[in-house]
N, CA, C and O atoms as CSV, one atom per row, in Angstrom:
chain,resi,resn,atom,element,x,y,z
A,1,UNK,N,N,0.836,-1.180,0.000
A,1,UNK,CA,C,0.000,0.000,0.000
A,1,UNK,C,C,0.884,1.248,0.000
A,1,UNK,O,O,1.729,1.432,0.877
A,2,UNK,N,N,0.665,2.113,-1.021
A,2,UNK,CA,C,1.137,3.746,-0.617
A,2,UNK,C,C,0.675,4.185,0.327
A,2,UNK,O,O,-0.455,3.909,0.730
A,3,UNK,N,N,1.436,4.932,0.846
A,3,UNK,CA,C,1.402,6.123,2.008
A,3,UNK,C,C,1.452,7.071,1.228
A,3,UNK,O,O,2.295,7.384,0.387
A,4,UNK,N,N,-0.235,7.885,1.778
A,4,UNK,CA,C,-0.957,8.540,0.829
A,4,UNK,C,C,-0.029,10.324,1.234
A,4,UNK,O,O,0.268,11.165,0.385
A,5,UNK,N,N,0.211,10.418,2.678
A,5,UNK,CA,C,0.473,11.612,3.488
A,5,UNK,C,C,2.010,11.360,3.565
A,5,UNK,O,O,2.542,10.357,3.089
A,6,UNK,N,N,2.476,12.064,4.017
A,6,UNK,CA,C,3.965,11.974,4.300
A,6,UNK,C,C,4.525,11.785,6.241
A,6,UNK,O,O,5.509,11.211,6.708
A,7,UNK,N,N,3.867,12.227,6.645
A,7,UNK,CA,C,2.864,12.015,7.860
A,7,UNK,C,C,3.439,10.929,8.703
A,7,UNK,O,O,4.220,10.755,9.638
A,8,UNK,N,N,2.361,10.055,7.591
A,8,UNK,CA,C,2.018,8.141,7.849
A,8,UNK,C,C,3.320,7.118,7.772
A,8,UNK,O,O,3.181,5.895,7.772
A,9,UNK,N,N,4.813,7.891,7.695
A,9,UNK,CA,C,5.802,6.619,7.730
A,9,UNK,C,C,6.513,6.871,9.065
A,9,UNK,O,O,7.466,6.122,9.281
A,10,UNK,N,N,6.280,7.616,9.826
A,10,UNK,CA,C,6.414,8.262,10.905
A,10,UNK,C,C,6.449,7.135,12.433
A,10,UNK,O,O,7.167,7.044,13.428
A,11,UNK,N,N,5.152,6.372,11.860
A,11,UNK,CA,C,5.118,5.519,12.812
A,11,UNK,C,C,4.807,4.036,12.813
A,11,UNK,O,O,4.195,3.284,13.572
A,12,UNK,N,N,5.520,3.895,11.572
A,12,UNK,CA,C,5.777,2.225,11.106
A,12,UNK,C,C,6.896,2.495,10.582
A,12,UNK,O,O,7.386,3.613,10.419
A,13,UNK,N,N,7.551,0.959,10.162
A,13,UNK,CA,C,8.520,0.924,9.196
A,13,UNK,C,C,8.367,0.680,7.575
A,13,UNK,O,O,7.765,-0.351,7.273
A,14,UNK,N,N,8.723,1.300,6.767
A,14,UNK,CA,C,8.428,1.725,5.248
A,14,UNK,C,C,10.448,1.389,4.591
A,14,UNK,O,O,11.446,1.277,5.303
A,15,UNK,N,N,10.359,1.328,3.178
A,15,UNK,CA,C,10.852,1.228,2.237
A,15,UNK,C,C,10.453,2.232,1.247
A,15,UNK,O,O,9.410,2.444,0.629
A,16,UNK,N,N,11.927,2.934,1.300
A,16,UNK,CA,C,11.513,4.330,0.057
A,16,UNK,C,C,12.548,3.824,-1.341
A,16,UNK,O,O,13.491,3.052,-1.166
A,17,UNK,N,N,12.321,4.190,-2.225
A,17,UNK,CA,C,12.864,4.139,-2.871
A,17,UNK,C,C,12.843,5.294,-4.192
A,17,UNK,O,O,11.804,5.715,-4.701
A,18,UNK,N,N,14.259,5.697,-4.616
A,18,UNK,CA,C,14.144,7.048,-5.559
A,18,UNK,C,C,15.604,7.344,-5.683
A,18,UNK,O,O,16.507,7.285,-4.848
A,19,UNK,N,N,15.597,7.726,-7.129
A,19,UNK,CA,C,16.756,8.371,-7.676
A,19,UNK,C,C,17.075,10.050,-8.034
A,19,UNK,O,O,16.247,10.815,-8.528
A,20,UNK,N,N,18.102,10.307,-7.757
A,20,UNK,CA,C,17.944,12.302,-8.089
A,20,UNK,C,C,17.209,12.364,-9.281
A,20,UNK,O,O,17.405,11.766,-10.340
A,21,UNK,N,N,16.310,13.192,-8.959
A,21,UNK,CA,C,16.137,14.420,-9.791
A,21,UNK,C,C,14.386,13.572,-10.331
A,21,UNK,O,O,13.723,14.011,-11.271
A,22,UNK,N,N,13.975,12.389,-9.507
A,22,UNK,CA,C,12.914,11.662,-9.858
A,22,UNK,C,C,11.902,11.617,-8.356
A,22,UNK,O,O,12.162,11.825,-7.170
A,23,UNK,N,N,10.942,11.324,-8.929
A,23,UNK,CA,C,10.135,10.902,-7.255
A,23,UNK,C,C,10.271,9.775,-6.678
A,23,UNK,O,O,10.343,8.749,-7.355
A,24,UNK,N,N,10.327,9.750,-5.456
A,24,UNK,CA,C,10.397,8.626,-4.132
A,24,UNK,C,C,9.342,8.006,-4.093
A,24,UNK,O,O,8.303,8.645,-4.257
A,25,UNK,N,N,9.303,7.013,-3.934
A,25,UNK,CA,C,8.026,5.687,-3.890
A,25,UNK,C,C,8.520,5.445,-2.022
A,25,UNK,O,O,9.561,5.111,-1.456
A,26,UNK,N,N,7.244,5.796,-1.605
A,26,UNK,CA,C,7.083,5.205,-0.288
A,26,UNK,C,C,6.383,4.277,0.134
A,26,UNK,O,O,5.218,4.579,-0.125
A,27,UNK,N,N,6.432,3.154,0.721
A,27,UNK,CA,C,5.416,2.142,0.927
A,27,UNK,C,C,5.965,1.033,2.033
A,27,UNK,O,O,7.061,0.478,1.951
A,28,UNK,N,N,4.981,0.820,3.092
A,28,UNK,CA,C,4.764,-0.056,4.018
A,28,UNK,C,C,6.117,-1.178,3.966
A,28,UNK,O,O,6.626,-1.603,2.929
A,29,UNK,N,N,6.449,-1.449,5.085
A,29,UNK,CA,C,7.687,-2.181,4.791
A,29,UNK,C,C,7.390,-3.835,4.745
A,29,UNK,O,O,7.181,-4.546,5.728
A,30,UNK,N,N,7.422,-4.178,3.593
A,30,UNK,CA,C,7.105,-6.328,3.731
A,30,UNK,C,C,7.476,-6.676,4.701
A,30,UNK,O,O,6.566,-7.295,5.254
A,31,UNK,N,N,8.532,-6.640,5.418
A,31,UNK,CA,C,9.164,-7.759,6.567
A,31,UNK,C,C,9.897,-8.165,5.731
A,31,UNK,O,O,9.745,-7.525,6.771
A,32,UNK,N,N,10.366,-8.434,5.180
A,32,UNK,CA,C,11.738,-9.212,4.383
A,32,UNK,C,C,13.056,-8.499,4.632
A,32,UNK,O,O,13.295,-7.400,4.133
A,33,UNK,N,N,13.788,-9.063,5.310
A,33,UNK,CA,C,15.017,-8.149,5.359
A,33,UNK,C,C,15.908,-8.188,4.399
A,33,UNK,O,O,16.112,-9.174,3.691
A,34,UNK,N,N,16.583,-6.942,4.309
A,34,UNK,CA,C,17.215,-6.706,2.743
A,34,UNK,C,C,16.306,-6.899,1.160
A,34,UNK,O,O,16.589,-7.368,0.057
A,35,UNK,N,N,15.281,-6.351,1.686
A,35,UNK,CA,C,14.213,-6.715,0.403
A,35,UNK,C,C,14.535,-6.185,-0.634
A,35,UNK,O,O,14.037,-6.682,-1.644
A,36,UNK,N,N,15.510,-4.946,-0.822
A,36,UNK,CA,C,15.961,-4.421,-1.860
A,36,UNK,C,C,16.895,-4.798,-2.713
A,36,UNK,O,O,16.984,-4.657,-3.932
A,37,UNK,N,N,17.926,-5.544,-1.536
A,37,UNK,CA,C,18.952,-6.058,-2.127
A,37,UNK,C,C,18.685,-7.267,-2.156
A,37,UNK,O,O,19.716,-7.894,-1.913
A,38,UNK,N,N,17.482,-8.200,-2.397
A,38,UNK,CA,C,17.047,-9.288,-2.785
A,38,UNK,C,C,16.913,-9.055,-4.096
A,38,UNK,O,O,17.699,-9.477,-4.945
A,39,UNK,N,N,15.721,-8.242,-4.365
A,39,UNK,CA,C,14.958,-8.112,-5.554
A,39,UNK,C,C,16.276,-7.401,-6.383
A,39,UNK,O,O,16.700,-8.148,-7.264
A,40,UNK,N,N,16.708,-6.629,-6.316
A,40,UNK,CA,C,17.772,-5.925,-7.185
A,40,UNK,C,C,18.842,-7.373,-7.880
A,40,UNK,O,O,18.874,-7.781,-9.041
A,41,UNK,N,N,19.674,-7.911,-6.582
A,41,UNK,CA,C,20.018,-9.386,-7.298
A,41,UNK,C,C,19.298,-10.427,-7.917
A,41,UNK,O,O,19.878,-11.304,-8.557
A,42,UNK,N,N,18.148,-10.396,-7.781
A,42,UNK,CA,C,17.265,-11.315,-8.582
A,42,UNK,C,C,16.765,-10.653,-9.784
A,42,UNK,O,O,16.177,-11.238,-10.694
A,43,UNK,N,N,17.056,-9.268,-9.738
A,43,UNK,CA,C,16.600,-8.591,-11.398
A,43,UNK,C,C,17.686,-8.502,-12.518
A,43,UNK,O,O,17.603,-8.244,-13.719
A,44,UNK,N,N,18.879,-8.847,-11.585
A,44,UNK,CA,C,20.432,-8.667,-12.520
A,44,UNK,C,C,20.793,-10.335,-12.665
A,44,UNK,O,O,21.859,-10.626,-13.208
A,45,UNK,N,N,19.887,-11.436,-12.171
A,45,UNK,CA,C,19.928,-12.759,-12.659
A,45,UNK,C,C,21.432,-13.215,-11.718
A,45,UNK,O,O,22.267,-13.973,-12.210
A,46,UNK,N,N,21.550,-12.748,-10.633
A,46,UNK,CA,C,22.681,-13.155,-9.271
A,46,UNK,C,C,21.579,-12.994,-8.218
A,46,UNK,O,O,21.235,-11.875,-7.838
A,47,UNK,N,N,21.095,-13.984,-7.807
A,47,UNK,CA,C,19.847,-13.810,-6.750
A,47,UNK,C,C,20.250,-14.445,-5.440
A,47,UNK,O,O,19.519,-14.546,-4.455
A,48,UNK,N,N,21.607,-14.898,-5.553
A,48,UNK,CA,C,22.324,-14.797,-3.786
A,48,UNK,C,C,23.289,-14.148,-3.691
A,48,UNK,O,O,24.128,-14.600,-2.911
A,49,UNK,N,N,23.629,-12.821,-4.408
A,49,UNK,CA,C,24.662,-11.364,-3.894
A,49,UNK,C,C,23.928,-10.741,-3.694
A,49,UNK,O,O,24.012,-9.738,-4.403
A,50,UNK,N,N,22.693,-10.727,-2.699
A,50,UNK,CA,C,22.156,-9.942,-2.135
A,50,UNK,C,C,22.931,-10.023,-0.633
A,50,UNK,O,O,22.941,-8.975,0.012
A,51,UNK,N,N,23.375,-10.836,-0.230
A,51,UNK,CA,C,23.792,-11.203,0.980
A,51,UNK,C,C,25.506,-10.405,0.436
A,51,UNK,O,O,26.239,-10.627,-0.528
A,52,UNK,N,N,25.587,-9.540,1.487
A,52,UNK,CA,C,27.205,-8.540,1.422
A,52,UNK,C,C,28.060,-9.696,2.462
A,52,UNK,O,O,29.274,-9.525,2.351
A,53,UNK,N,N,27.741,-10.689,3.322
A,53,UNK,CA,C,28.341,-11.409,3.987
A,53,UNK,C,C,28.865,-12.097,3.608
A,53,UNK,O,O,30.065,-12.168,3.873
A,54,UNK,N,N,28.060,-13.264,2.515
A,54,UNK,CA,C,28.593,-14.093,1.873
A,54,UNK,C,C,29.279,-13.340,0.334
A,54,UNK,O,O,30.481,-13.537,0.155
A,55,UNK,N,N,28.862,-12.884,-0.250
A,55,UNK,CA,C,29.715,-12.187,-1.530
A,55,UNK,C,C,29.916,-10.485,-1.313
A,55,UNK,O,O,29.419,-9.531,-1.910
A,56,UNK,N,N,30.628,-10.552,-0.475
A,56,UNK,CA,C,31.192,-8.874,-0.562
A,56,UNK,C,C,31.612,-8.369,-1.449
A,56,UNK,O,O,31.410,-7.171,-1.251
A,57,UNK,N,N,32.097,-8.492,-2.362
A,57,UNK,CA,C,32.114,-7.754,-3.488
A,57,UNK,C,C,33.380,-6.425,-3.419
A,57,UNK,O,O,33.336,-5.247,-3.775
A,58,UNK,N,N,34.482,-7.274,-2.777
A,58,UNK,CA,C,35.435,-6.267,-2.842
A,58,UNK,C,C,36.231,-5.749,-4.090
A,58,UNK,O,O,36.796,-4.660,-3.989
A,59,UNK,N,N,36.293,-6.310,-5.015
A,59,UNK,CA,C,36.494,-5.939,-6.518
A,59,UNK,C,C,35.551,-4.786,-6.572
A,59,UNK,O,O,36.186,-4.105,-7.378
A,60,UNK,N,N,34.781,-4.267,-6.373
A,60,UNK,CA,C,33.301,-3.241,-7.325
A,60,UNK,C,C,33.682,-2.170,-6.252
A,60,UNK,O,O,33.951,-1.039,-6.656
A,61,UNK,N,N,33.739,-2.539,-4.449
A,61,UNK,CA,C,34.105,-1.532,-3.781
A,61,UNK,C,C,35.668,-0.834,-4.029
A,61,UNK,O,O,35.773,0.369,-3.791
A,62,UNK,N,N,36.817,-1.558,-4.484
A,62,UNK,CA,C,37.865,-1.328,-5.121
A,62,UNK,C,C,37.354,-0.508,-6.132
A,62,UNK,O,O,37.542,0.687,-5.905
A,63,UNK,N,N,36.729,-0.777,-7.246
A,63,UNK,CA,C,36.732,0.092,-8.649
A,63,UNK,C,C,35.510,1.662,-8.346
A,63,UNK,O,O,35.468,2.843,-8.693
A,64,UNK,N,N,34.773,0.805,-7.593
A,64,UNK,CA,C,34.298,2.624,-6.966
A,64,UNK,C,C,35.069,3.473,-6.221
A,64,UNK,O,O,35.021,4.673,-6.491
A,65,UNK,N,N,35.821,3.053,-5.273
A,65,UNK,CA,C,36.669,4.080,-5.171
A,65,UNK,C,C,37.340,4.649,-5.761
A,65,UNK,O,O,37.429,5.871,-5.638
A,66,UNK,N,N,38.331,3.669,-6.949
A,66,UNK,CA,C,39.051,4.345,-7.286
A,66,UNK,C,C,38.215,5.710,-8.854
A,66,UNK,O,O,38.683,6.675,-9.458
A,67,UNK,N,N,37.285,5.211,-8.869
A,67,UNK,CA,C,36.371,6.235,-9.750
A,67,UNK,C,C,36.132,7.474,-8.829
A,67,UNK,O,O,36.273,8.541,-9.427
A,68,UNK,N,N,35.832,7.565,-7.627
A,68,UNK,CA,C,35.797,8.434,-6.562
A,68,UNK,C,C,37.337,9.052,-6.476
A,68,UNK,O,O,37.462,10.218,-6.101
A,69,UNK,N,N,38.017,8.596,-6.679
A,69,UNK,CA,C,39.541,9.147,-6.401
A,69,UNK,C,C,39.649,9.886,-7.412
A,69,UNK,O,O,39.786,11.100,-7.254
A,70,UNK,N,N,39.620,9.435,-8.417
A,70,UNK,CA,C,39.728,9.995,-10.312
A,70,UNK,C,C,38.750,11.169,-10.135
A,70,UNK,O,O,38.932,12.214,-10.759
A,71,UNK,N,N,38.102,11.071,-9.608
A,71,UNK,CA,C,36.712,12.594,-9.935
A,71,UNK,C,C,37.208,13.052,-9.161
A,71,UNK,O,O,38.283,13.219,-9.735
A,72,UNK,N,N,37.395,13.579,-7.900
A,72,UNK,CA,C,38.131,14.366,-6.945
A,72,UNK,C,C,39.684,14.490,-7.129
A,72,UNK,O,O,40.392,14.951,-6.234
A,73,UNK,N,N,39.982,14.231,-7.848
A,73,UNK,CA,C,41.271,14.644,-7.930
A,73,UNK,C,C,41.333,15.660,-9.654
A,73,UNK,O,O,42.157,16.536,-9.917
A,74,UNK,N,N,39.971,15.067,-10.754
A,74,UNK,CA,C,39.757,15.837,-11.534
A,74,UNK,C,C,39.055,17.280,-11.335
A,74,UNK,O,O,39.209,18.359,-11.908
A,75,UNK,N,N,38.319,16.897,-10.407
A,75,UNK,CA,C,37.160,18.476,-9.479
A,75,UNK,C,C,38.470,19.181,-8.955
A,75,UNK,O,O,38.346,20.394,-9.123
A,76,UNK,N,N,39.881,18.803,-8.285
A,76,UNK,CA,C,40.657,19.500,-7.725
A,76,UNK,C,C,41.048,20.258,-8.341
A,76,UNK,O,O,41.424,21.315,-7.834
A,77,UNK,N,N,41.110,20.072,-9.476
A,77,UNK,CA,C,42.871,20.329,-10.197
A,77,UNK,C,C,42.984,20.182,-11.958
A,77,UNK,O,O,44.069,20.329,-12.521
């Protein structure tokens, strides 16, 4: 169900979801923990790297940083 008010997530737990410069989808929280990062690995066809415990994924946190390093050092200078 949407949460019609902004109000109403105030005093339950909800799942938002939204990207810049787009609108936020708010809605009642399933009970599933990590429901996002379930469904997100099951939409990219890897439907157990939802779990950061078992596949951390230190290769991708390696190459984001160093993309983070490269832009701040290009924004510097």
């Amino acid at each position: 169900m949407l949460l019609e008010h902004s109000d109403g997530w105030r005093e339950r737990p909800y799942l938002m979801l939204g990207s810049t410069g787009s609108t936020c989808a708010l809605v009642e929280d399933v009970g599933i923990p990590q429901y996002f990062r379930r469904r997100l690995a099951t939409a990219i066809g890897q439907p157990d790297l939802w779990d950061y415990a078992a596949f951390p994924g230190e290769a991708n946190v390696r190459a984001t940083l160093a993309l983070f390093h490269d832009f701040a050092n290009q924004a510097a200078g």
